[in-house]
N, C-alpha and C positions, 0 to 999 in steps of 0.2 A: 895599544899597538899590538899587534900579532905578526908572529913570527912563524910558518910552517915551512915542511917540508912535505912534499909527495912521491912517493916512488910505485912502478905498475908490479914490479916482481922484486922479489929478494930479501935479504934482510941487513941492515944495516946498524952500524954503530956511530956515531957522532960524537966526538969528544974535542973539548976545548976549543969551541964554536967564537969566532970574535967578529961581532957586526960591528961594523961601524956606518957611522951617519953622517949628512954636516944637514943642520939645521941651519935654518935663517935666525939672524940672532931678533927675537919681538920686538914689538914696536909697540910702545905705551902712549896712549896719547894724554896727548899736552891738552887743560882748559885754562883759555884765557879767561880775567877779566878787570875790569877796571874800577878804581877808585879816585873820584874826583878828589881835589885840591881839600874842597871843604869839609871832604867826611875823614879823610886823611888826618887832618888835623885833629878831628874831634879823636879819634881812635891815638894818636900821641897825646891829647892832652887827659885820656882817659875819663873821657865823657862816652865814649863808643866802643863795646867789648866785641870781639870780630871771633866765632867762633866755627871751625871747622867740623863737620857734624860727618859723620859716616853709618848707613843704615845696610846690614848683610839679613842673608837668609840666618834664622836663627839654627846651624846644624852644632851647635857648642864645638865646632872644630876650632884648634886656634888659627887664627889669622896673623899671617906676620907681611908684611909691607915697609917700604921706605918710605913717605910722602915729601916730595919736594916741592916749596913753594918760595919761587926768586932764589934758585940755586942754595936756599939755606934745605937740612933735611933735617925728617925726625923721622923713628920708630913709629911703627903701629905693632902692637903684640898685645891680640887678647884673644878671648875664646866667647865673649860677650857676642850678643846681635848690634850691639851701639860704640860707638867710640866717640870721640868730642876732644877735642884742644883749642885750646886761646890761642890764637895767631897773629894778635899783635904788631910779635914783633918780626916778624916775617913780611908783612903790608908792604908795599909801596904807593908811594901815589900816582897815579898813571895805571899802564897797563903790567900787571901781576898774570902771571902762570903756575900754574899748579899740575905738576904730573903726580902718580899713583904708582910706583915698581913693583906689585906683590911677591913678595915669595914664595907662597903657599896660597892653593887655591883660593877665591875669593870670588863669592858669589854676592858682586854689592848691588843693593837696591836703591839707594840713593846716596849722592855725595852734594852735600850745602855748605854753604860758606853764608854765616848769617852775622850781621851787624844790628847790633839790641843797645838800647841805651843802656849806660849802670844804673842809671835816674829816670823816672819819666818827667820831671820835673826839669832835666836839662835838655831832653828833647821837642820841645813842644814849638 
């Protein structure tokens, strides 16, 4: 943001200058999605690891974020290109949402939510 002044003649002094603003308060957006009945289960019986993947530009600034998924939240704070959490237990079965609050700038290039067996031998 920029802030000037212009004047055609004179000289001037300016002291104790107080801008004020009202901003709109952001708007983070919400991503749905869903988790059927059957995978649900595999992911509480721990046949199914559900993990939250986030990919940034790599500028080694940190990053610091809330992530809320089903009104439960966790921290994000790294300076990494990559983050990752188990999110388990956050799942529901049905439809789940996920917002992202950052703090601190955040230039993300991808966010995944990926469901891997612990086994391949129990997914098959």
């Amino acid at each position: 943001n920029e802030f000037s002044f212009v004047a055609e003649k004179g000289t001037y002094l300016l002291d104790q200058l107080i801008l004020r603003t009202r901003l709109k308060e952001p708007i983070f957006p919400i991503y749905y999605f869903s988790i059927n009945s059957s995978t649900f289960r595999r992911i509480e019986n721990n046949t199914i690891n559900s993990t939250l993947s986030l990919a940034f530009v790599d500028d080694k600034e940190r990053k610091t974020a809330t992530i809320e998924i089903n009104s439960q939240k966790t921290r994000l704070d790294t300076r990494s290109a990559n983050f990752s959490k188990n999110v388990d237990s956050f799942l529901i079965a049905g439809t789940n949402y996920l917002r992202l609050v950052p703090e601190t700038t955040l230039s993300l290039i991808e966010l995944r939510l990926s469901l891997n067996c612990r086994k391949s031998s129990e997914c098959s």
